[in-house]
C-alpha positions as a Markdown table, in Angstrom:
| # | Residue | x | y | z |
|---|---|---|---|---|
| 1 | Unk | 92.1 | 141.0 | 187.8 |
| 2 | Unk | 95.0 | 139.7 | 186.0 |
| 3 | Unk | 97.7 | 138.2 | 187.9 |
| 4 | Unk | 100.4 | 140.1 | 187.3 |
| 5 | Unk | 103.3 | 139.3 | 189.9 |
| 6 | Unk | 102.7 | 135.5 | 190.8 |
| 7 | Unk | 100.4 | 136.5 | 194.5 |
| 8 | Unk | 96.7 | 136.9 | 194.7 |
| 9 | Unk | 95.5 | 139.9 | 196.4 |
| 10 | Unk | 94.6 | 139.4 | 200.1 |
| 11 | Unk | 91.7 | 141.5 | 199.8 |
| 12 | Unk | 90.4 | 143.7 | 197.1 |
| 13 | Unk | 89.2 | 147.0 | 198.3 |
| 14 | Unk | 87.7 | 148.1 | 195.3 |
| 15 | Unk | 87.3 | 147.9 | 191.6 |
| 16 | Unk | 85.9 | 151.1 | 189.1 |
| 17 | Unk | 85.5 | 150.8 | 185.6 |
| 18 | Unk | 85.4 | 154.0 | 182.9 |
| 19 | Unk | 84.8 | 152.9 | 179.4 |
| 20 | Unk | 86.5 | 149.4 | 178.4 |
| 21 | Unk | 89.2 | 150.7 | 181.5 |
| 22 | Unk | 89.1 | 149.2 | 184.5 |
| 23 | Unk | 91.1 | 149.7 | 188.6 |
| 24 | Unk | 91.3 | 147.5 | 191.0 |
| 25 | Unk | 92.5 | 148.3 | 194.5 |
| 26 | Unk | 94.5 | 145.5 | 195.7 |
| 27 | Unk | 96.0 | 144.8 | 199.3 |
| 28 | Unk | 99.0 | 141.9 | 199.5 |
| 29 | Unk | 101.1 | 140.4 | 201.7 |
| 30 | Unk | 104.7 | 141.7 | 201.4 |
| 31 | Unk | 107.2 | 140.1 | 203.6 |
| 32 | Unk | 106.5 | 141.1 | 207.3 |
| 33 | Unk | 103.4 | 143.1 | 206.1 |
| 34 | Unk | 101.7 | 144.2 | 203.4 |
| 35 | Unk | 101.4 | 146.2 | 200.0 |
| 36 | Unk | 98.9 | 148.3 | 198.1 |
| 37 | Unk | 98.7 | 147.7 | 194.9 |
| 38 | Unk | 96.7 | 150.0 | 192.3 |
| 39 | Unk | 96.2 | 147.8 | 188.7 |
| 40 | Unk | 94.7 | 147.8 | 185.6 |
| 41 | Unk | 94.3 | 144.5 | 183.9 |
| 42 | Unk | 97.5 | 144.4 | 182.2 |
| 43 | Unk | 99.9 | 146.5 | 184.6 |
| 44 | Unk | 100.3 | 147.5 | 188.2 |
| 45 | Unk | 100.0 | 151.6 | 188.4 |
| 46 | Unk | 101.0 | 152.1 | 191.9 |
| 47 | Unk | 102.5 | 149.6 | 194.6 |
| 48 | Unk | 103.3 | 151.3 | 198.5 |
| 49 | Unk | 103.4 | 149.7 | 201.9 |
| 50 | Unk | 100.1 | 149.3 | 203.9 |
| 51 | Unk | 99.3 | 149.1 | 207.2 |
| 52 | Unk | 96.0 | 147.8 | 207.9 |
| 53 | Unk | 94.9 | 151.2 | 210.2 |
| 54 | Unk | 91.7 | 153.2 | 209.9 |
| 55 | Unk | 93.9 | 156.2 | 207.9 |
| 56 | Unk | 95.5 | 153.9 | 205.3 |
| 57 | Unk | 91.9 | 152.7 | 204.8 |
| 58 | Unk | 90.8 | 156.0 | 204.2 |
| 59 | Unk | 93.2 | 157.1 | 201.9 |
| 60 | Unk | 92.1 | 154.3 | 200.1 |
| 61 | Unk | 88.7 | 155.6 | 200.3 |
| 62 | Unk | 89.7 | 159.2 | 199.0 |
| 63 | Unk | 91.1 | 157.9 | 196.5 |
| 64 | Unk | 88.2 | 156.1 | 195.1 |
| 65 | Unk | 86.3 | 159.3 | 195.8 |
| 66 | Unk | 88.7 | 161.6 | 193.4 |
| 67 | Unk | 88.4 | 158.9 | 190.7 |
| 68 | Unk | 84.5 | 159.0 | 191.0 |
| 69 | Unk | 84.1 | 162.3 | 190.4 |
| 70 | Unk | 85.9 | 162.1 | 187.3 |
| 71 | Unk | 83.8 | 159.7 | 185.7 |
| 72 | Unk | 85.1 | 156.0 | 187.0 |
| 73 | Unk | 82.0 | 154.0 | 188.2 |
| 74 | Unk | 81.7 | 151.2 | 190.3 |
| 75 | Unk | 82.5 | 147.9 | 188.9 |
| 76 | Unk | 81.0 | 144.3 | 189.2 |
């Protein structure tokens, strides 16, 4: 994953791949908490604030889900 604001990721939740395309699901720290970041290799798609709960965690797990069925993969 490209490091693309200066920070390394305090966890990454997951990574797809399509193609030559690939997502990563990031979590950082932000200030007082923390921020959920959705990249690509050169750019960061979507940042929001996280809260490390069992529904944050799921909608990260939904979100994985919608991209799988259309067509991402799991990546290594």
């Amino acid at each position: 994953m490209a490091d693309l604001t200066g920070s390394r990721p305090v966890a990454t939740l997951w990574q797809l791949a399509l193609n030559d395309d690939r997502l990563f699901c990031a979590v950082y720290r932000r200030g007082d908490g923390f921020e959920l970041r959705l990249e690509s290799p050169t750019r960061v798609i979507l940042t929001e604030p996280f809260d490390l709960q069992p529904r944050s965690v799921a909608q990260t797990g939904a979100l994985r889900a919608s991209l799988k069925r259309r067509g991402w993969q799991d990546a290594h």
